[in-house]
N, C-alpha and C positions, 0 to 999 in steps of 0.2 A: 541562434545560440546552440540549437541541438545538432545544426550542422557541423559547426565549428567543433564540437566535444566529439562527434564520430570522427573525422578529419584527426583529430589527435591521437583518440584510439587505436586508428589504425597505425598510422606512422610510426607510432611508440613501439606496438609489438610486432612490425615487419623490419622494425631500425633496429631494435636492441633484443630480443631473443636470440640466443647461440646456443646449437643443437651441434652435441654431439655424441654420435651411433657408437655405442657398445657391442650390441647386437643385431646380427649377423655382419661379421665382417670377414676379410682377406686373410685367414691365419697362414695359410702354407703359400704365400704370396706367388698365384700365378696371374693375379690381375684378374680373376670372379671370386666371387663369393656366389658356394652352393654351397644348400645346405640338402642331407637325406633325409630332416628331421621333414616328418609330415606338419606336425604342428608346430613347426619352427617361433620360437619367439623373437620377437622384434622387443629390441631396448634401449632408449635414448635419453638421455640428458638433456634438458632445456634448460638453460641457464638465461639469468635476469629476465625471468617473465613480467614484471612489473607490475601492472592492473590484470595482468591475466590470471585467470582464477581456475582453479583444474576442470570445473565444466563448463570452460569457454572452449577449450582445447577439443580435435575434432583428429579420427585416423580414420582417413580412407582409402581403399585399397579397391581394383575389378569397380567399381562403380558403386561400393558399399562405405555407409559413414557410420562412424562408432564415437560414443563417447564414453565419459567414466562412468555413467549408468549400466554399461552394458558387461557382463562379466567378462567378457573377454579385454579387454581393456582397463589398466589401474595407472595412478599417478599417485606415487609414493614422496612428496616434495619434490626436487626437482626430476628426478625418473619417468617416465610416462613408459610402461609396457605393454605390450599389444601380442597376443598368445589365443589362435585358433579353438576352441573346448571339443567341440564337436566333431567338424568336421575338417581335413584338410587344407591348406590352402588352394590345392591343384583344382579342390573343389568347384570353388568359387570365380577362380580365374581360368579355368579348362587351358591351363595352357602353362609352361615351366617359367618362365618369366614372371615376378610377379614384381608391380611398383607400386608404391603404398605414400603414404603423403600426411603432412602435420598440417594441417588448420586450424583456425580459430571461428568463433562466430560469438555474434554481442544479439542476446535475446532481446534486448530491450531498445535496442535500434532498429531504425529505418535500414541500413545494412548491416543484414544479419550476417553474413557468410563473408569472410576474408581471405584474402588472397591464399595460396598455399604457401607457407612459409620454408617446409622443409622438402624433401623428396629423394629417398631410398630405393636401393634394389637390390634383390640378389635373385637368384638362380634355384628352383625347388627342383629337386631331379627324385623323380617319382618312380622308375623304370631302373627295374637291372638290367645289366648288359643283355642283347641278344645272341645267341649262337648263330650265325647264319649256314656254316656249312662245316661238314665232317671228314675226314677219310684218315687211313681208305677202309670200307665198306665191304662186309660179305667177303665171296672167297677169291682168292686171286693165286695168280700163278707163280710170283716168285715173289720174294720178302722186301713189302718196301723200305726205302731208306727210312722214311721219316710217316709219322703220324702226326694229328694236327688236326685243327680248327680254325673257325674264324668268327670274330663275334665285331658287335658294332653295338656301341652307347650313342643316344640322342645328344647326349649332354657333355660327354668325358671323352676325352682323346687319348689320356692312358686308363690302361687298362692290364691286368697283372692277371697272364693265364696261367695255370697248372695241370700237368697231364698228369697220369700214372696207367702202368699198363701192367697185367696180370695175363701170364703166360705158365697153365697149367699150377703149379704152387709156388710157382718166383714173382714176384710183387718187384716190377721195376719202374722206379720213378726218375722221372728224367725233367732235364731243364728244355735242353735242347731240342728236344721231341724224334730227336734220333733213335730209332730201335735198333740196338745191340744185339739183334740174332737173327737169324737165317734160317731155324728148322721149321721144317713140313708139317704140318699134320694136323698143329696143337690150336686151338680157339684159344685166341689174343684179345682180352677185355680191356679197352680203352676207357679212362673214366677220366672225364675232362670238368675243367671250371672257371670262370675268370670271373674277376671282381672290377668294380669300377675304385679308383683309388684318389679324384679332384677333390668329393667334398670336405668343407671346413669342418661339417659338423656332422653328428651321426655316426654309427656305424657302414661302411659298403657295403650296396647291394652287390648279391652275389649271380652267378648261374650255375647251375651244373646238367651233365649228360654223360652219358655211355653208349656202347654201342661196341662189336667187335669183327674181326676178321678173320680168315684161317686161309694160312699158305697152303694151299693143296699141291700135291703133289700130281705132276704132267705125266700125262701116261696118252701111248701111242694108240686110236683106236681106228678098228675097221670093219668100212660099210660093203660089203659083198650084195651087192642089189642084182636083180635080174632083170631081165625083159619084162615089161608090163607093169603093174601096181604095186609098191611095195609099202607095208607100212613101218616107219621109223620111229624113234624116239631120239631123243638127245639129254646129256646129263651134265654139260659141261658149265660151267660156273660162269661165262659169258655165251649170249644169243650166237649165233652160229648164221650167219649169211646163208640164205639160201640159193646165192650166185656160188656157194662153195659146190654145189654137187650143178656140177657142167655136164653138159650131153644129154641132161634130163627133156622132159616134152613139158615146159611148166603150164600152168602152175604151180608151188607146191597146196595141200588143203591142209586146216588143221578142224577141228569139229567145236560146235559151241554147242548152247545146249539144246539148239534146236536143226540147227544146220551146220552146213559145210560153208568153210569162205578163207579168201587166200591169205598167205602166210609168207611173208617179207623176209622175217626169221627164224630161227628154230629158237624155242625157251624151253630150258631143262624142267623136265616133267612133263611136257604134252609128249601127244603123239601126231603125226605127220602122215599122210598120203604123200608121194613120190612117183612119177609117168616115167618108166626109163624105154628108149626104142632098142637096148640093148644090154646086156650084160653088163657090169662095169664095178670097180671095185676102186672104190674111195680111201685115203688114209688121211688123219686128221689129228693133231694134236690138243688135248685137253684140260683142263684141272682139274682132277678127283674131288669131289664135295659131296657131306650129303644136300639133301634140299625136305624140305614141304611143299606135297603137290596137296591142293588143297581140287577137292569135288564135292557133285553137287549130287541129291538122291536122283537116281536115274544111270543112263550110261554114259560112261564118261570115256573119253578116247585118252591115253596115260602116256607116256614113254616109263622107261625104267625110273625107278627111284634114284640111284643112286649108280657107280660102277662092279656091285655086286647083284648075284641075285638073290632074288628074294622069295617067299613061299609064299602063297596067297594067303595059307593060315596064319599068318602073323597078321592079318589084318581084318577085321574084328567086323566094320560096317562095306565089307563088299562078300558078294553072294556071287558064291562059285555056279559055273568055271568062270575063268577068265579065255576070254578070247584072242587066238596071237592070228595072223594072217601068212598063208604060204602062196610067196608067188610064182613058183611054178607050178604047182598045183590048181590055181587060182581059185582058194577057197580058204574060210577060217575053220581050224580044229582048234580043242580044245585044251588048256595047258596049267599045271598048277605052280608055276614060279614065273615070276618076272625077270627078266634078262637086259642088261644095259643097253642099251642102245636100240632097242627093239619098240615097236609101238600095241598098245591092248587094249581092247573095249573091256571094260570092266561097267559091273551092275553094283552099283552104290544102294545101299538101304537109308540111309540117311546122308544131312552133310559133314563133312568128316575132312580129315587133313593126313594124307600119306606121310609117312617117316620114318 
């Protein structure tokens, strides 16, 4: 007899209960349903429950079962809602997919636990977009057309960016990311953003960044090297091939902070060794920029700051003199300004950042 009455039990309420989801559904119908809500509530209607009694009814979700005992879970007549308190979903399920399930179960039977009856899903998108990449970047030699980024959602295929770029006190916002000018000189502040725009519910997460460039202006410079050692610097807003100075005896050096070792490139702010078997005189095209050459207390090998000179009393933690190198003379005397393109053992007192 007791078989027979589970036997009906169950067939009653896997035959005739009809659920149906209020929440979380498809409102901007691209075929998911995401929500940005962390505690996203889940809401459903069960219709003709018959002998089922609100704490027979069971939500499971990640491997977790709740019932009307439990605060997060209420059954208001036919409504059963199911609302995270504490903790997120993403929590729980470590992962953006979450599917969650209506069961039943009969305490006083030999089978307690019933089939699942219902079975929902949507999409928790935890994450704002990413930025993955910028430009362009630091100083350059003529006015690009266009400024930009790129960003990537786990979860969202569109995605709604916004630039706006600040050139000296003109504030220009642009769709297109085309920049509208061509002058030299002036630091261009980029300030980027993009939203994700799929979910149902929630506000969009957002991103943002900044970051900026300056068209420098190309100016023509020249290396008069001699016979033997010479030491250089470089100032130019990109590394400089050291295949550019031909006829040299390589390799070239640059100095770290304890030795000498070879150098592929020239980078604005060091200083350089150069072996010439001859006289020879180089001309080379560059971008005017300033830079930060950053040192360490002790001596540091520099190039010039920048394409002007400079006084060494403008600068605060190196301890005069500065060293410049003469190579026909083949000796260092001593010198109170820095000159572009030239290289100088300087005495640092602490660590410190040239500018």
């Amino acid at each position: 007899m007791k078989t027979i009455l589970i036997a009906l039990l169950i067939i009653g309420v896997s035959s005739a209960m009809d659920f149906t989801l209020l929440l979380p559904v498809d409102t901007n119908g691209d075929g998911k349903v995401i929500s940005n809500c962390p505690m996203q509530e889940v809401r459903i209607i069960a219709e003709d429950r018959g002998d089922v009694t609100g704490d027979m009814i069971l939500f499971t979700f990640c491997g977790l079962i709740y019932d009307s005992s439990f605060a997060e879970m209420s059954i208001s007549g036919d409504t059963i809602s199911f609302q995270p308190t504490v903790l997120p979903w993403a929590f729980y399920c470590g992962r953006d997919s979450v599917n969650f399930h209506i069961a039943t179960y009969f305490p006083d039977s030999a089978r307690w636990f019933a089939d699942t009856l219902y079975t929902g899903h949507f999409i928790g998108d935890n994450e704002a977009p990413t930025i993955t990449e910028i430009y362009p970047v630091g100083a350059l030699s003529s006015a690009p057309e266009h400024a930009g980024f790129s960003a990537t959602d786990e979860v969202c295929t569109s995605l709604i960016p916004h630039l706006t770029m600040i050139s000296g006190s003109d504030t220009l916002s642009i769709s297109d990311f085309s920049i509208p000018t061509d002058e030299t000189g002036d630091t261009v502040w980029v300030f980027a953003s993009v939203f994700d725009n799929c979910a149902d519910y929630c506000e969009e997460h957002f991103s943002d960044t900044s970051w900026f460039f300056i068209v420098s202006e190309t100016i023509e410079l020249t290396y008069d090297l001699k016979a033997g050692w010479n030491l250089v610097g470089w100032s130019g807003s990109e590394p400089l091939d050291a295949s550019f100075f031909e006829g040299i005896i390589p390799p070239v050096f640059r100095y770290t902070e304890s030795a000498y070792v070879e150098a592929m490139e020239l980078f604005g702010g060091n200083g350089y060794w150069l072996l010439l078997p001859r006289d020879i005189l180089y001309t080379v095209e560059a971008s005017e920029h300033p830079m930060d050459i950053p040192i360490t207390a002790g001596w540091n090998l520099i190039g010039g700051i920048d394409n002007d000179a400079h006084s060494i009393t403008d600068l605060e933690s190196v301890l005069p003199p500065v060293y410049e190198y003469n190579p026909e003379l083949r000796s260092y005397f001593e010198t109170d300004s820095l000159l572009p393109f030239k290289g100088y053992w300087i005495l640092a007192t602490e660590n410190d950042t040239l500018d």
